[in-house]
C-alpha positions as CSV (number, residue, x, y, z in Angstrom):
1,X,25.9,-66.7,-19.9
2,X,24.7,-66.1,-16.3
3,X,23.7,-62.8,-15.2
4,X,24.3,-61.4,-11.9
5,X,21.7,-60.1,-9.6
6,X,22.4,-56.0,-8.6
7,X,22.4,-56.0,-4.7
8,X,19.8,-54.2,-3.0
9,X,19.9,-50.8,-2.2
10,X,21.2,-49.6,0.8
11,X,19.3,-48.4,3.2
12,X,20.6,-44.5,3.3
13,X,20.2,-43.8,0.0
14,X,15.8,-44.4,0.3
15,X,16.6,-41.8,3.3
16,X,18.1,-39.4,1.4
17,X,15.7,-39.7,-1.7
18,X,12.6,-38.8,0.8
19,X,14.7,-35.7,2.5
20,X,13.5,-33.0,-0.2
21,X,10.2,-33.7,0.3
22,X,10.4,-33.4,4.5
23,X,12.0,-30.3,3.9
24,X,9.0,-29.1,1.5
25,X,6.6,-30.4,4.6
26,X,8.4,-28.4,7.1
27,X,9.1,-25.3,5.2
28,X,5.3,-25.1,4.4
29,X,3.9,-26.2,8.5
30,X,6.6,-23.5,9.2
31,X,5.2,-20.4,7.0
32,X,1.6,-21.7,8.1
33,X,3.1,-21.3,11.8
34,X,4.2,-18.2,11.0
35,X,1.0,-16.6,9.6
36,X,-1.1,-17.6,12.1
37,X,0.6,-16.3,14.8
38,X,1.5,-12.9,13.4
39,X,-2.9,-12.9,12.5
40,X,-3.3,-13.5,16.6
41,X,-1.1,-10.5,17.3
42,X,-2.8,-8.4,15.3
43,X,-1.5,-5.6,12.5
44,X,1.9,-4.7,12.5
45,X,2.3,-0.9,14.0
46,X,2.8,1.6,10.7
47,X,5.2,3.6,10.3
48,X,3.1,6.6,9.8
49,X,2.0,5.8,13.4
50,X,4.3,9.2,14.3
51,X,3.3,12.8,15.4
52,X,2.3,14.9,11.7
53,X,4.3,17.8,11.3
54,X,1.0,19.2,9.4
55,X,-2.2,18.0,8.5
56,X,-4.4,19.6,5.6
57,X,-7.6,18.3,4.7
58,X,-9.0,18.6,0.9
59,X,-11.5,18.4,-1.8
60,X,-10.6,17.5,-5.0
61,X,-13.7,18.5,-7.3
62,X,-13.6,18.1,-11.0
63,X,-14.0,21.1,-12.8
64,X,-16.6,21.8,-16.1
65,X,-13.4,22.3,-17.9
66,X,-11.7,19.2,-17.4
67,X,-9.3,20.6,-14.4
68,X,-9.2,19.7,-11.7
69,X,-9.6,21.3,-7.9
70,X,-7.7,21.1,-5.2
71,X,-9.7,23.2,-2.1
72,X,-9.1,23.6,1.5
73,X,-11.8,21.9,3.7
74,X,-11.4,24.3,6.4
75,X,-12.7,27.3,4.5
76,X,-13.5,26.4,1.1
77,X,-11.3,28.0,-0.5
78,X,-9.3,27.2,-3.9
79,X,-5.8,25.7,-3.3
80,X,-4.3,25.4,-6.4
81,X,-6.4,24.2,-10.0
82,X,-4.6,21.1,-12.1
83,X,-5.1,21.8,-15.7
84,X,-3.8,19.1,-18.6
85,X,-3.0,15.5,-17.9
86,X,-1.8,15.8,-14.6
87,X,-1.1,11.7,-14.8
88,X,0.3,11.2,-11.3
89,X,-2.4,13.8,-9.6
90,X,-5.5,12.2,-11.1
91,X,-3.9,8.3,-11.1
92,X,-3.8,8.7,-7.1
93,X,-7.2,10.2,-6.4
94,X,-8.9,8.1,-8.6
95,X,-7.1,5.0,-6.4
96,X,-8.9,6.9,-3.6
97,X,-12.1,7.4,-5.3
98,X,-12.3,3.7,-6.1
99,X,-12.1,2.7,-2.6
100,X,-14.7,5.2,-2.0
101,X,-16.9,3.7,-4.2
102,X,-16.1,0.2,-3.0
103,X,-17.0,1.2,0.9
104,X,-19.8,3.2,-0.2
105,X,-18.5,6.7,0.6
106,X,-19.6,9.8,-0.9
107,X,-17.3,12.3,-2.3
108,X,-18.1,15.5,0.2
109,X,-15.8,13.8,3.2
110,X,-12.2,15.6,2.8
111,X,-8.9,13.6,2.4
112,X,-5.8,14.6,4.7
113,X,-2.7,15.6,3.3
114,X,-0.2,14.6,5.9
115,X,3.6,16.0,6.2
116,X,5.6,13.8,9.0
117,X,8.5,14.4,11.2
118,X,10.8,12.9,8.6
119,X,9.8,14.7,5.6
120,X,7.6,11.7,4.2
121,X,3.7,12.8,2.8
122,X,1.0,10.8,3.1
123,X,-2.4,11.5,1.5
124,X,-4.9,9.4,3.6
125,X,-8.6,9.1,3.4
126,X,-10.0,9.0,6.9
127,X,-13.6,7.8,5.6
128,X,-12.0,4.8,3.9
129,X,-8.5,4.2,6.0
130,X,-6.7,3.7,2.3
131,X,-3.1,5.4,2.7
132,X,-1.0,6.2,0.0
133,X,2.9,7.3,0.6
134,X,3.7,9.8,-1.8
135,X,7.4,9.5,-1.8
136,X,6.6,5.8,-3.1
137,X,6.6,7.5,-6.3
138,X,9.8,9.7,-6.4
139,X,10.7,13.5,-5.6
140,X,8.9,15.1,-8.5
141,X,5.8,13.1,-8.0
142,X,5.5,14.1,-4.3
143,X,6.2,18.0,-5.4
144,X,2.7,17.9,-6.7
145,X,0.9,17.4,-3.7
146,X,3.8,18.8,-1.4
147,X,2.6,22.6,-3.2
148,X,-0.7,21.7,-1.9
149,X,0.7,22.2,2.3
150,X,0.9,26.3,1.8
């Protein structure tokens, strides 16, 4: 019994085997390409980049008896007082108070509370630059800190 030799493979078929992996390459040098020029233009403009509506600044103190106080920069007087768990409220400043800790900021410098033109709040720490967009977090969420405006 003589057995037969298989021919060679053809030539398009070793192309075709290596085109996944050029397309890997090129994907990859492209999203490096990509990257690097966004880094040499610089940050992206932010969409909270438009005029405030209003603008209060705040100090949120914690209170002997667990609450929490929310008071007006401006004169020093109470706002409004959180008492119970207050999850959403005490989740988000302690977000701020981290970064705080992180730069090396003390508590006494105020946040601001800032309505926009559209409706959207943002409660921004001007001693760290940390911004948080309330409305991330749904309507009832953002009533907490909308009561805050007056």
């Amino acid at each position: 019994m003589k057995m037969e030799s298989l021919p060679p493979q053809a030539a398009p078929e070793r192309r075709s085997s290596r085109f996944p992996a050029i397309a890997v390459a090129l994907l990859l040098i492209g999203t490096f390409v990509t990257i690097g020029v966004s880094r040499l233009q610089g940050p992206a403009q932010e969409a909270t980049a438009e005029p405030a509506r209003k603008i209060r600044q705040l100090r949120f103190i914690d209170q002997p008896d667990g609450s929490v106080a929310a008071i007006d920069a401006s004169n020093g007087e109470l706002v409004q007082r959180f008492e119970g768990e207050q999850g959403f409220l005490r989740g988000t400043l302690r977000a701020m108070a981290r970064q705080r800790r992180v730069n090396g900021v003390g508590a006494t410098e105020p946040f601001e509370l800032i309505l926009h033109a559209d409706g959207r709040l943002t409660l921004h720490d001007p001693a760290t630059g940390t911004k948080i967009a309330l409305e991330s977090f749904g309507s009832s969420n953002v009533g907490v800190f909308a009561r805050l405006l007056g």
